[in-house]
C-alpha positions in Angstrom: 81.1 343.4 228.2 83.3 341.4 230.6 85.6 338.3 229.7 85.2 336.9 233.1 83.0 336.6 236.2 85.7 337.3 238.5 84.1 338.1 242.5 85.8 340.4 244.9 86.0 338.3 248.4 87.5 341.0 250.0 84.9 344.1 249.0 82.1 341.8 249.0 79.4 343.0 251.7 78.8 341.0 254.6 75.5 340.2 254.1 76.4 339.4 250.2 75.7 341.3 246.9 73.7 340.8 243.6 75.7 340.7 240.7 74.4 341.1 237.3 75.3 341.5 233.9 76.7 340.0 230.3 80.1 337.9 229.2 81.2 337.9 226.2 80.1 334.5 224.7 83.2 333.6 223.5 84.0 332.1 227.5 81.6 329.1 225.9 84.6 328.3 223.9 81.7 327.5 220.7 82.9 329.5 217.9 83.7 326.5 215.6 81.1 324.4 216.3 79.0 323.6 213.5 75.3 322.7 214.2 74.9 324.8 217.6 76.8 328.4 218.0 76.1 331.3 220.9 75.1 334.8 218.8 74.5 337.3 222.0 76.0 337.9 225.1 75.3 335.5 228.0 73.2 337.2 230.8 73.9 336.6 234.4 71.9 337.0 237.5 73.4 335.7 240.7 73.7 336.0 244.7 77.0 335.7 246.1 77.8 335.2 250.0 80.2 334.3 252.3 79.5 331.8 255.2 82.9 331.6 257.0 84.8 329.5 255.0 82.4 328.9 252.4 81.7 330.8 249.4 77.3 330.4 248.0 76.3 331.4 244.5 73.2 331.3 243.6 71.3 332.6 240.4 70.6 332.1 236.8 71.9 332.2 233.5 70.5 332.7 229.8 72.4 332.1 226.8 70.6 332.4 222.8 71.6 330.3 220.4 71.3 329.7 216.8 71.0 326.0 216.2 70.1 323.2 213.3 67.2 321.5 214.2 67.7 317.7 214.7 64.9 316.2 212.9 63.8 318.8 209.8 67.7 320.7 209.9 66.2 323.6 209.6 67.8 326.8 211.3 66.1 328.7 214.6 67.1 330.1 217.8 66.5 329.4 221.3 67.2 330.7 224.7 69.3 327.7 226.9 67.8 328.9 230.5 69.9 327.6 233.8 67.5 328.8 236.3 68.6 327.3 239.1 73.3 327.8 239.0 74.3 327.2 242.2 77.9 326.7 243.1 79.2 326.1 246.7 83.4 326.1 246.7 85.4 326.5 250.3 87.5 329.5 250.0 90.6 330.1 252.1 90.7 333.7 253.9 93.9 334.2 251.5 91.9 334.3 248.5 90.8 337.9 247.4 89.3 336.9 244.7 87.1 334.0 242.6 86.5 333.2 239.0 83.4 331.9 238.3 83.4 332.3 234.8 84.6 328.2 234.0 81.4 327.5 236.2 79.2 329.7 234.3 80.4 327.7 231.2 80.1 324.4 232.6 76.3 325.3 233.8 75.4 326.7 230.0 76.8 323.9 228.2 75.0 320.9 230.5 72.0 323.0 229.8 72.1 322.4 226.4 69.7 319.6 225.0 71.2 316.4 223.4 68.8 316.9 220.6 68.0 320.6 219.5 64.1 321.2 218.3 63.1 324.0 216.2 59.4 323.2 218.1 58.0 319.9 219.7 55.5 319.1 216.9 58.5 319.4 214.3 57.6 316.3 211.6 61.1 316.2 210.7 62.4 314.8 207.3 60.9 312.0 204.7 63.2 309.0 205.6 62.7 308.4 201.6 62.6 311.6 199.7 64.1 313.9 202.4 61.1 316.7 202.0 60.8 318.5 205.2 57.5 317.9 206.1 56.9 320.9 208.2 56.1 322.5 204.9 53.6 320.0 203.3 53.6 315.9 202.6 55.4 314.3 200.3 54.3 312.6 197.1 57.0 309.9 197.1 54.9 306.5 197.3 54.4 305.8 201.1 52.5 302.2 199.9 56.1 301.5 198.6 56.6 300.0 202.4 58.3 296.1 202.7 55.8 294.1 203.1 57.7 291.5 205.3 57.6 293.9 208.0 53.7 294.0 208.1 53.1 291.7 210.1 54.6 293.6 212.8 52.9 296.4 212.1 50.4 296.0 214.8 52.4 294.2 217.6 52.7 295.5 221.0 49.4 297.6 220.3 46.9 297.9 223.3 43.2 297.7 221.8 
């Protein structure tokens, strides 16, 4: 497994050349974060050209990761998908050779969302008791509600 996406300008066929293949996922610099960490290789698939000055990536990258869930903080997994990585960088005729793995980092981590979901119709915690109620209701007194706040209750609602 490589520790970098370094590209060959000089061996790099005219027409450009498919590169795939795996990083380690320790170039995501995430090994001490707490509610979101990478547990597999990330998985590159990419196009890489040479217009005259100008070097043209184009591919996509898939990372898994093992997260807490934002709402029930529950564990799961996911696949962050970057289906579209495109990077565009002016290259002198001097340089033999490019690093793209800081880009490939970049790319992964904006892909990440704000506010990982273990599944869109998660029901997240009790704000009272703290069940998660993914796994059932809970039995803590919902009529318990202020009632100085009811007669809010049904403002802004279209009839």
């Amino acid at each position: 497994m490589d520790e970098k996406l370094e590209i060959d300008l000089a061996r790099l066929d005219k027409g450009g050349e498919r590169f795939a293949g795996e990083l380690d996922n320790a170039v995501l610099e995430m090994q001490n974060e707490k509610w979101i960490r990478p547990f597999a290789p990330l998985r590159y698939d990419v196009f890489v050209q040479v217009f005259g000055k100008e070097l043209l990536v184009r591919g996509r990258l898939e990372q898994d990761f093992d997260a807490v869930c934002s709402r029930c903080g529950e564990d799961f997994d996911f696949t962050c998908k970057a289906e579209e990585f495109e990077v565009s960088e002016e290259v002198g005729e001097d340089v033999e050779f490019f690093d793209l793995t800081n880009r490939v980092r970049e790319c992964i981590i904006l892909a990440l969302p704000n506010y990982p979901v273990c599944g869109e119709d998660c029901k997240g915690v009790c704000p009272t008791c703290g069940k998660n109620l993914n796994k059932g209701a809970c039995e803590c007194g919902k009529d318990d509600a202020d009632a100085r706040w009811a007669a809010l209750d049904g403002f802004g609602a279209k009839e």
